[in-house]
DRENMARMI-128660 format. One record per atom (N, C-alpha, C): residue number from 1; residue in one letter; atom name; y, z, x. Coordinates in steps of 0.001 Angstrom, whole numbers. Each point is the difference from the previous one (the first is absolute). Layout:
REM DRENMARMI-128660
SITE    i  aa  at        y        z        x
SITE  NUM   A  CA        Y        Z        X
...
//
This chain:
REM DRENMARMI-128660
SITE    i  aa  at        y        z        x
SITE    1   X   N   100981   111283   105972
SITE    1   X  CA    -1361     -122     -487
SITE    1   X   C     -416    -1471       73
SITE    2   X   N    -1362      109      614
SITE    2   X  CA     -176    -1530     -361
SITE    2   X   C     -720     -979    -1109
SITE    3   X   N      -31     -858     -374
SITE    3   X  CA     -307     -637    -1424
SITE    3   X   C    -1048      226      135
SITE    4   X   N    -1309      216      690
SITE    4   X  CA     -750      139     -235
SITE    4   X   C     -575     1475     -953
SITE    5   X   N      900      859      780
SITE    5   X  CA        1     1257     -540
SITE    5   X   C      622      223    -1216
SITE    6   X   N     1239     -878       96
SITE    6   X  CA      745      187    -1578
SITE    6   X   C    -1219     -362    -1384
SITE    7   X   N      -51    -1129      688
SITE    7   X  CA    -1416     -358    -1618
SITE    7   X   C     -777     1187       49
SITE    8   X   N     -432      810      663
SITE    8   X  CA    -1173      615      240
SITE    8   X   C       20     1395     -933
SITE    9   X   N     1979      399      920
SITE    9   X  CA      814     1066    -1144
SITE    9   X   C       61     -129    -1524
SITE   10   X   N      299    -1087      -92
SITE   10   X  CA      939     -308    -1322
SITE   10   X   C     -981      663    -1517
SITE   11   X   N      479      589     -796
SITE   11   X  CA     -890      444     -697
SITE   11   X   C      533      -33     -863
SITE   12   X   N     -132       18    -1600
SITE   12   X  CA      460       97    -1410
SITE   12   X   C      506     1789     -295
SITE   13   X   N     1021      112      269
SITE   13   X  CA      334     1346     -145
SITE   13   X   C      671     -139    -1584
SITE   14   X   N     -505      759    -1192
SITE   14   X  CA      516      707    -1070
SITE   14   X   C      470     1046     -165
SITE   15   X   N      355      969      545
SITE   15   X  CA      574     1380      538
SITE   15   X   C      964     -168      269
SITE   16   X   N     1368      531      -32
SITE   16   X  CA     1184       35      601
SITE   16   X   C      546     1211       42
SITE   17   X   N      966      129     1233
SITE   17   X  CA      974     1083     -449
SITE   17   X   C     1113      136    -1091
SITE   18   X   N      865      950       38
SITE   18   X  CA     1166     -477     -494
SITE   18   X   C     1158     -711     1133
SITE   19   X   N     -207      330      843
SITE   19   X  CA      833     -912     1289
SITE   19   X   C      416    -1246      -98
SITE   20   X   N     1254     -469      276
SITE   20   X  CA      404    -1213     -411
SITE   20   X   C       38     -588     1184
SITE   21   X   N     -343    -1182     -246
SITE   21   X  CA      -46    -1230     1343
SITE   21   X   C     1510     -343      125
SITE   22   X   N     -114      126     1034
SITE   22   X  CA     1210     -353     1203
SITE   22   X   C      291    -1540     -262
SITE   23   X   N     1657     -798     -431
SITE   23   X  CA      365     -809      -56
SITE   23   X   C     -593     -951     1163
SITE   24   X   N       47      725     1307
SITE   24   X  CA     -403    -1055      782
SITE   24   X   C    -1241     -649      203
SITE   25   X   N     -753      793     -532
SITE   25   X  CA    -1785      -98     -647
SITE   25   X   C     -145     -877     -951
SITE   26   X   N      869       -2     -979
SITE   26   X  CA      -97    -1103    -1143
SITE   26   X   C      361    -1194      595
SITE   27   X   N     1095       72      549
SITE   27   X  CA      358    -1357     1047
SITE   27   X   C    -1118     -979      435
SITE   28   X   N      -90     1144      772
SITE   28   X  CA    -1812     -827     1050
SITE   28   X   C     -965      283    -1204
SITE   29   X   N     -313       22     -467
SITE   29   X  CA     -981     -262    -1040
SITE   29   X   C      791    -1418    -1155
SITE   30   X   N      954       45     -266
SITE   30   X  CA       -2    -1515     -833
SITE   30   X   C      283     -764     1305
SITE   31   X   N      634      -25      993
SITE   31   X  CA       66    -1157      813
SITE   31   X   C    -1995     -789      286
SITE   32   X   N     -596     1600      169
SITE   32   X  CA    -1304     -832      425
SITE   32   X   C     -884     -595    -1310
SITE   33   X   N      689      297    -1288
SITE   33   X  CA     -415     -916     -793
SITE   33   X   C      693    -2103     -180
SITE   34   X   N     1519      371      383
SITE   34   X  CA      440     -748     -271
SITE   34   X   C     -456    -1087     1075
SITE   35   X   N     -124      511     1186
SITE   35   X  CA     -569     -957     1634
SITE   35   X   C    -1155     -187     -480
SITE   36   X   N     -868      410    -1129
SITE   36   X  CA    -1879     -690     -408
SITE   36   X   C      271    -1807      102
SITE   37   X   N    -1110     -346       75
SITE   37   X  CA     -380    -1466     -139
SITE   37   X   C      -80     -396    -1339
SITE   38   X   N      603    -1162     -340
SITE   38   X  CA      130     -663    -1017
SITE   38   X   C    -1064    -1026     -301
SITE   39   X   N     -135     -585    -1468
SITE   39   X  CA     -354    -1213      136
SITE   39   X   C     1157    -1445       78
SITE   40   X   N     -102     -666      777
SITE   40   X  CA     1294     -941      711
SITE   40   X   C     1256      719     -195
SITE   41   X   N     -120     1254      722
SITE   41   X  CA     1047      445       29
SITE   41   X   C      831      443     -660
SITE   42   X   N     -130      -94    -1651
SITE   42   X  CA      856      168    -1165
SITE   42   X   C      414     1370      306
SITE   43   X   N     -753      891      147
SITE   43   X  CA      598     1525     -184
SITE   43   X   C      925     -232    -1197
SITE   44   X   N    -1305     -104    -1215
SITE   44   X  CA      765      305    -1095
SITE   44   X   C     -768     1462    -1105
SITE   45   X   N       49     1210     1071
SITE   45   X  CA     -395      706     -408
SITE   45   X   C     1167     1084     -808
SITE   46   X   N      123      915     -823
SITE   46   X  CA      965      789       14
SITE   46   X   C     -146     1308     -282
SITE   47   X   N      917      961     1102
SITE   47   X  CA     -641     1653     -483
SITE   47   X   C     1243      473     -431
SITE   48   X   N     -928     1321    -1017
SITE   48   X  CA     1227      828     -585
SITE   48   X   C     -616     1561      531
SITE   49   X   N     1125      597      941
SITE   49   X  CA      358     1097      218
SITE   49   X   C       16     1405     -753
SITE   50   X   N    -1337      919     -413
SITE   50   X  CA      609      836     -707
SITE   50   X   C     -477      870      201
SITE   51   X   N     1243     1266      298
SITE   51   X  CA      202     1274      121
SITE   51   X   C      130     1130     -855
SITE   52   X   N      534     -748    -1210
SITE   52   X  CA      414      643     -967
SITE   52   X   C     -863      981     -955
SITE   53   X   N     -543     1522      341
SITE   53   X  CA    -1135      517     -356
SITE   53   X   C     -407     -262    -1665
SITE   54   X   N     1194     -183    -1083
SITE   54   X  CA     -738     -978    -1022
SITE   54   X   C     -451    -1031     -259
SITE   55   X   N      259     -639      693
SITE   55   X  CA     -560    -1396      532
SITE   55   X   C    -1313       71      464
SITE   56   X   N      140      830      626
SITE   56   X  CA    -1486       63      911
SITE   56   X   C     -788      943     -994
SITE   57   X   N      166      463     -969
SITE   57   X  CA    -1033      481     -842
SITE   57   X   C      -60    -1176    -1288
SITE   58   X   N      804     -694     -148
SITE   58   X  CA     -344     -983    -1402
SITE   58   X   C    -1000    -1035      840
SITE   59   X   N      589     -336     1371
SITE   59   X  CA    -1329     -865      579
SITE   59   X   C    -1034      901      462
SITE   60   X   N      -48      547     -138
SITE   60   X  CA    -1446      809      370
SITE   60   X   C    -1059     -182    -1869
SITE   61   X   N      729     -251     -604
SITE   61   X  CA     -170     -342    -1695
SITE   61   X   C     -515     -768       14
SITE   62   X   N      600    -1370      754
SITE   62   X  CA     -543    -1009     -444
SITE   62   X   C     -891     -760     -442
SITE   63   X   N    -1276      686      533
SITE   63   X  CA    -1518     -231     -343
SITE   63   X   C     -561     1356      -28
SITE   64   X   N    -1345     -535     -487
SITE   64   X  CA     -707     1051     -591
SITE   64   X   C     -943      908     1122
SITE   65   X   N     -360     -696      950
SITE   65   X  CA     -366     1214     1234
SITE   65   X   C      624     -696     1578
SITE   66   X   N      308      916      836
SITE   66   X  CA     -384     -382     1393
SITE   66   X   C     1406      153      432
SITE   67   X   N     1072      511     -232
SITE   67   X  CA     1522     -124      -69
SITE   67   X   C      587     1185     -207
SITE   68   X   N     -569      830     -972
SITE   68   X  CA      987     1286      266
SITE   68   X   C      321      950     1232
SITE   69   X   N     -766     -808      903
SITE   69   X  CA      639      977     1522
SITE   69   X   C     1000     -599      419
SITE   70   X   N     1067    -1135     -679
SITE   70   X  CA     1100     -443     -166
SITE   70   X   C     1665      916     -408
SITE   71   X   N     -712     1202     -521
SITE   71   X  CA      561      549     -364
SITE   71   X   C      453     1346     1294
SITE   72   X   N     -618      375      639
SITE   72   X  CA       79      758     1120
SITE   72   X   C      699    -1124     1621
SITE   73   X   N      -97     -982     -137
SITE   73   X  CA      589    -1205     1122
SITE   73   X   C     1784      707       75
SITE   74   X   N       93     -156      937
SITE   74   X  CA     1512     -120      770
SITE   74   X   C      667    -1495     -721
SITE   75   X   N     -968    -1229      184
SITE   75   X  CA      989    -1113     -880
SITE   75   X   C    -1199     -866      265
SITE   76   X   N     -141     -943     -726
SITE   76   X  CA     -685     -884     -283
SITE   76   X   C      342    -1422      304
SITE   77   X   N     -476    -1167      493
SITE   77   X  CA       88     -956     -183
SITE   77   X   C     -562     -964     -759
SITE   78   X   N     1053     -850     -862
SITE   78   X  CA     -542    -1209    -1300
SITE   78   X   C     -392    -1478      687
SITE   79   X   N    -1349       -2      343
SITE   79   X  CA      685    -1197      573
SITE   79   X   C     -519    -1275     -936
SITE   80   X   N      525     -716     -492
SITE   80   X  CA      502    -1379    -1197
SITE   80   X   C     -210    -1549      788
SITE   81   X   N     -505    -1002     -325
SITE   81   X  CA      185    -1182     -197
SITE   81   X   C       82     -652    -1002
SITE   82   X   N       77    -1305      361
SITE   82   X  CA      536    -1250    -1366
SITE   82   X   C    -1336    -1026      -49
SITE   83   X   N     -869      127    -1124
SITE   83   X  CA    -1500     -550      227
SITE   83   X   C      376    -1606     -309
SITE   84   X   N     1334     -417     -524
SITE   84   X  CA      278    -1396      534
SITE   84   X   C      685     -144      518
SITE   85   X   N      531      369      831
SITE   85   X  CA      718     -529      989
SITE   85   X   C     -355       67     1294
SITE   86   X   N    -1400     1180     -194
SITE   86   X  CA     -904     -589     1748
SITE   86   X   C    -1521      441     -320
SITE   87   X   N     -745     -534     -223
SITE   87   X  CA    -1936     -273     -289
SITE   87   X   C     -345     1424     1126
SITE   88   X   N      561      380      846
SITE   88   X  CA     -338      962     1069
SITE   88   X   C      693      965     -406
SITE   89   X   N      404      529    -1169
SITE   89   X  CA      810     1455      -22
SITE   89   X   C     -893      841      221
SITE   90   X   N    -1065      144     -510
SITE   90   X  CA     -978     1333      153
SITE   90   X   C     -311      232     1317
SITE   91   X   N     -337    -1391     1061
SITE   91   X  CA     -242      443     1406
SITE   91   X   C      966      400      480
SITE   92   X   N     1433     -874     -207
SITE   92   X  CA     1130      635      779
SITE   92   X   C      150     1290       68
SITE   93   X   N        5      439    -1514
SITE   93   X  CA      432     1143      -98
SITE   93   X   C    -1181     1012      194
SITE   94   X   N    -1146       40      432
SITE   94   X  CA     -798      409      274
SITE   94   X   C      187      681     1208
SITE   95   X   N      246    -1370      683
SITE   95   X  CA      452       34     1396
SITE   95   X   C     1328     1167      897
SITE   96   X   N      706     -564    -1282
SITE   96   X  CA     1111     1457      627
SITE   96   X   C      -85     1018     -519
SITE   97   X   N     -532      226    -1080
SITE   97   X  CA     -646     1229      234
SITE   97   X   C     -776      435      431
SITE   98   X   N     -724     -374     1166
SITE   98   X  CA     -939      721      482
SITE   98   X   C      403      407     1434
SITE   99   X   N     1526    -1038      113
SITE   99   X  CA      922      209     1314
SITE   99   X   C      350     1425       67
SITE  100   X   N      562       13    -1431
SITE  100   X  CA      332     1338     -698
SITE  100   X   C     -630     1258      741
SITE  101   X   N    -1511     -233     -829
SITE  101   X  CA     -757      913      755
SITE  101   X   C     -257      595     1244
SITE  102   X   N     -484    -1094      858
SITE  102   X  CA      267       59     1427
SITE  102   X   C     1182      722      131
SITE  103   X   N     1070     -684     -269
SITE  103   X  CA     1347      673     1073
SITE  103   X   C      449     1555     -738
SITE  104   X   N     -419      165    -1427
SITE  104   X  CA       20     1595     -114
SITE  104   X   C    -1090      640      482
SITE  105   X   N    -1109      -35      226
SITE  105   X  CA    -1127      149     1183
SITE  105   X   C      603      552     1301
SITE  106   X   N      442     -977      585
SITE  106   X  CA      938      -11     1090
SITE  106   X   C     1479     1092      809
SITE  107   X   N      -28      226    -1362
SITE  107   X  CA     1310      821     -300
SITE  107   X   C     -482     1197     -213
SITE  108   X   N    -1077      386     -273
SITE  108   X  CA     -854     1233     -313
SITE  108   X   C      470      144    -1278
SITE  109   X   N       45     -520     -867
SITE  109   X  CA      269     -254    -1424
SITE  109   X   C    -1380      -19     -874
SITE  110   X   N     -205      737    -1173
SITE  110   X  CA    -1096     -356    -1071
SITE  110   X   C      377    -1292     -642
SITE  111   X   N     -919     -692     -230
SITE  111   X  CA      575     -951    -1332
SITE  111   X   C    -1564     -952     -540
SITE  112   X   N       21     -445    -1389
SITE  112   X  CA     -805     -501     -549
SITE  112   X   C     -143    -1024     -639
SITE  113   X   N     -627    -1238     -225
SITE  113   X  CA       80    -1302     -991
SITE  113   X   C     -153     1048    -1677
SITE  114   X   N      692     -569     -558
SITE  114   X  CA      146      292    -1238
SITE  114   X   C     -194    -1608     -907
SITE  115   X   N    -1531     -101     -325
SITE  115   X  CA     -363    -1319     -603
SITE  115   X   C      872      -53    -1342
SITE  116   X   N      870     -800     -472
SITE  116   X  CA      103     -580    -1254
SITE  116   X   C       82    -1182     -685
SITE  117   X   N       31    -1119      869
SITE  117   X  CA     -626    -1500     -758
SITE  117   X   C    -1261      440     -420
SITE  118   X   N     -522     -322    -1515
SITE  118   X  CA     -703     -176     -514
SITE  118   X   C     -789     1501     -400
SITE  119   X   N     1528     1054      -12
SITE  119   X  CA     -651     1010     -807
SITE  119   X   C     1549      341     -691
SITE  120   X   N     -314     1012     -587
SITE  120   X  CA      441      415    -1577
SITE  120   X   C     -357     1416     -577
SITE  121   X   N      470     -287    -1310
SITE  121   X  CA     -505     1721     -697
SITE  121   X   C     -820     -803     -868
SITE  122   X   N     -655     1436     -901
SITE  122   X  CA     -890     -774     -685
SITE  122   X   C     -118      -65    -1522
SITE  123   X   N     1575     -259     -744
SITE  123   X  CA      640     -591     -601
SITE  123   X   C      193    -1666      130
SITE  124   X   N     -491     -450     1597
SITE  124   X  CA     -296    -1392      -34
SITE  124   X   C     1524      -74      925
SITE  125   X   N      843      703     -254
SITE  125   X  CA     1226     -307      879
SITE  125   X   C       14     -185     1288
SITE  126   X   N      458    -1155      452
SITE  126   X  CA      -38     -421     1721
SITE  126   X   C      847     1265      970
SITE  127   X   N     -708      345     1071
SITE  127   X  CA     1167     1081      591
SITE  127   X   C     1215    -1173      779
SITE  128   X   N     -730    -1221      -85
SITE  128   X  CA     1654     -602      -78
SITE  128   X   C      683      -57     -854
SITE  129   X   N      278      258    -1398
SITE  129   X  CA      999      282    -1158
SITE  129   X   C      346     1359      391
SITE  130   X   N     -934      875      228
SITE  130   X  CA      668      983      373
SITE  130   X   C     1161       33      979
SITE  131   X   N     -750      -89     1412
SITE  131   X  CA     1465     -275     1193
SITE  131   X   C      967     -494     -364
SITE  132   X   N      102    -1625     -649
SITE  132   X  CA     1100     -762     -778
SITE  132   X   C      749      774     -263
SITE  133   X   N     -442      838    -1004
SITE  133   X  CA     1060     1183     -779
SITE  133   X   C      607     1005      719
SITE  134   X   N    -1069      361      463
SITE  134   X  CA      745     1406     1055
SITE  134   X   C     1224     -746     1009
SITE  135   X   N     -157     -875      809
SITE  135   X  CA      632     -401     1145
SITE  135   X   C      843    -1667     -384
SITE  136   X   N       54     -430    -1085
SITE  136   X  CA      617    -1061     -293
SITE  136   X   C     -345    -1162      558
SITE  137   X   N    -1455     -316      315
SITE  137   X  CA     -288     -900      819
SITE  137   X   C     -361    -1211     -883
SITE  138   X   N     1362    -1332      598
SITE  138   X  CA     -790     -999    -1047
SITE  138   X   C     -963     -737     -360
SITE  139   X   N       25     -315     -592
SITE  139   X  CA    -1504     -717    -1093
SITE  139   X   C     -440     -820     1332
SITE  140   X   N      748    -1117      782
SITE  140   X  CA     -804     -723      827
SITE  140   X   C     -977      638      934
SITE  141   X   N      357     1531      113
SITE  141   X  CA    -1008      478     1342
SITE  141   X   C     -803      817     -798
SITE  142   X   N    -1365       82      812
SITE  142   X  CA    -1564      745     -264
SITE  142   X   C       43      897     1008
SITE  143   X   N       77     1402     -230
SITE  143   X  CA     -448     1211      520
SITE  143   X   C    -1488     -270     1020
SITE  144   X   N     -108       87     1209
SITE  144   X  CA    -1228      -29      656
SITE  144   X   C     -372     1347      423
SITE  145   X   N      535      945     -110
SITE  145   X  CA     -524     1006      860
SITE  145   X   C     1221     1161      -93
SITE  146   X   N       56     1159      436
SITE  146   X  CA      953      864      356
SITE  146   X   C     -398     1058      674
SITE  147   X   N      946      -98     1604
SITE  147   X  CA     -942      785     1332
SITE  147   X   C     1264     1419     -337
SITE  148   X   N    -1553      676      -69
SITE  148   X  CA     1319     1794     -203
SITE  148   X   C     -667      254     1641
SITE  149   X   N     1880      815      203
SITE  149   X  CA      102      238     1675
SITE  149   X   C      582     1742     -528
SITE  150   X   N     -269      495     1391
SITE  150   X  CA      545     1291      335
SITE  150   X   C     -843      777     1002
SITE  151   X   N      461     1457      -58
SITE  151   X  CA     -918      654     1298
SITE  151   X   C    -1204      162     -264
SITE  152   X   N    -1291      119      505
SITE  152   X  CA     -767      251      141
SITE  152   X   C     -230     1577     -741
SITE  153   X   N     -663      233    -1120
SITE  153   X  CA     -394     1446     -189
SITE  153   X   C    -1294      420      454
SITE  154   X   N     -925     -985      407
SITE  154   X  CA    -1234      329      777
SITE  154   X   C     -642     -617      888
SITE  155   X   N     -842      246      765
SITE  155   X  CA     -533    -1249      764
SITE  155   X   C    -1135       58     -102
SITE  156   X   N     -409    -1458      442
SITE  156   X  CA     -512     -864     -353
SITE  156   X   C     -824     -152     1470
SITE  157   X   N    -1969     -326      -99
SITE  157   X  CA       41     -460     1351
SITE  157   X   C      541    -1575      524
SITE  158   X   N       23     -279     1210
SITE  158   X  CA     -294    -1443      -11
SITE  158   X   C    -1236     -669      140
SITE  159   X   N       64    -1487    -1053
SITE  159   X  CA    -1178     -940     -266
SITE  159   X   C    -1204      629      983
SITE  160   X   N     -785      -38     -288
SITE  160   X  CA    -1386      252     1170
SITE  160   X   C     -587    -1204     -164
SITE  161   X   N       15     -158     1792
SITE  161   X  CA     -487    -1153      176
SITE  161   X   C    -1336     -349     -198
SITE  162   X   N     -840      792     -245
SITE  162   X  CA    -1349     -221       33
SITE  162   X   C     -254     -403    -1592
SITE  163   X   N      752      -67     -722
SITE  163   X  CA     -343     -396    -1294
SITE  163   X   C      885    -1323     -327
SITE  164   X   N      465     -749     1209
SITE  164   X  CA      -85    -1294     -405
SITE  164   X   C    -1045    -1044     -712
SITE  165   X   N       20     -614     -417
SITE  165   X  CA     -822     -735     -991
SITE  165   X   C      163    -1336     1163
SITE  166   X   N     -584     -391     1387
SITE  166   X  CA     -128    -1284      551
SITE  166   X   C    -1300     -771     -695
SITE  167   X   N     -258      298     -991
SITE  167   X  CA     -945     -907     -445
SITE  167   X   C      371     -804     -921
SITE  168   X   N     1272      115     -200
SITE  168   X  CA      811     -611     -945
SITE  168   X   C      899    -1145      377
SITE  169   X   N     -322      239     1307
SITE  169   X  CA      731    -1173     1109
SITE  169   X   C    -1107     -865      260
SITE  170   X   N      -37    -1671     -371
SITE  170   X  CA     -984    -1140      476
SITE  170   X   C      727     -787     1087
SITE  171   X   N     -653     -278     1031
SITE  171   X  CA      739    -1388      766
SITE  171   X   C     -332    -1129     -329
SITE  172   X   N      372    -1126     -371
SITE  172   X  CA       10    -1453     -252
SITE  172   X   C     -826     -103    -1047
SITE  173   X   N     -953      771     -880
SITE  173   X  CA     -163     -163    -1165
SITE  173   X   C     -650      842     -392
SITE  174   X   N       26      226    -1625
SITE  174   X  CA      -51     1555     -696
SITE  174   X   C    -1563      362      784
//
């Protein structure tokens, strides 16, 4: 497929089967996070792996909407930085996860951004205290996101091009 087409595919799938992703699928999916672009290179991003179907329902908890199709995922990815030890964690990690995306795209894989910097339940609790707890993640790293992967339970069209927004694009000034 070519990149042009992959962006074009790639779609936010929440649906899954029960079908479990193939070891070698997870492979190529963290390698094409781990090969993302850094800022100077640090790649000081860090993911946590989880399969574990209680796991994947206490993070589907973690906040108060937009996450419980966390609970139906094949496995999820945590992906974590250290907000001092690199000013770019949120892009980095932005960044590979969206590698993420693409290359389960690619793979004919469903999968979805699962926002959680700067959400919570609404008890006021960070869904980063939550993760912390569930997955033992220490205090230095901030939860950015968590991409749930697995098969596809429906489809999806691809992007239509005619509803690009080029007016949103200026050349040399707004």
């Amino acid at each position: 497929m070519e990149f042009k087409d992959l962006v074009q595919m790639r779609r936010s799938h929440r649906k899954f089967t029960a079908q479990e992703v193939d070891g070698d699928d997870v492979r190529l999916i963290l390698r094409a996070a781990l090969m993302a672009p850094t800022s100077k290179g640090q790649r000081g991003w860090q993911f946590v792996v989880v399969d574990d179907r209680m796991d994947l329902e206490k993070l589907a908890d973690a906040k108060d909407m937009g996450g419980a199709f966390l609970k139906d995922a094949a496995l999820a990815v945590v992906v974590l930085g250290d907000p001092m030890q690199n000013d770019c964690w949120v892009e980095d990690g932005a960044i590979a996860a969206y590698s993420m995306l693409l290359q389960a795209e690619e793979l004919g894989l469903g999968a979805c951004w699962v926002q959680m910097r700067g959400r919570g339940l609404s008890d006021g609790t960070a869904a980063d205290t939550v993760i912390r707890g569930i997955l033992d993640v220490p205090e230095n790293l901030n939860c950015l996101c968590v991409v749930a992967i697995g098969h596809k339970a429906d489809e999806r069209r691809a992007q239509n091009e005619d509803r690009l927004k080029w007016e949103n694009v200026h050349l040399n000034r707004f």
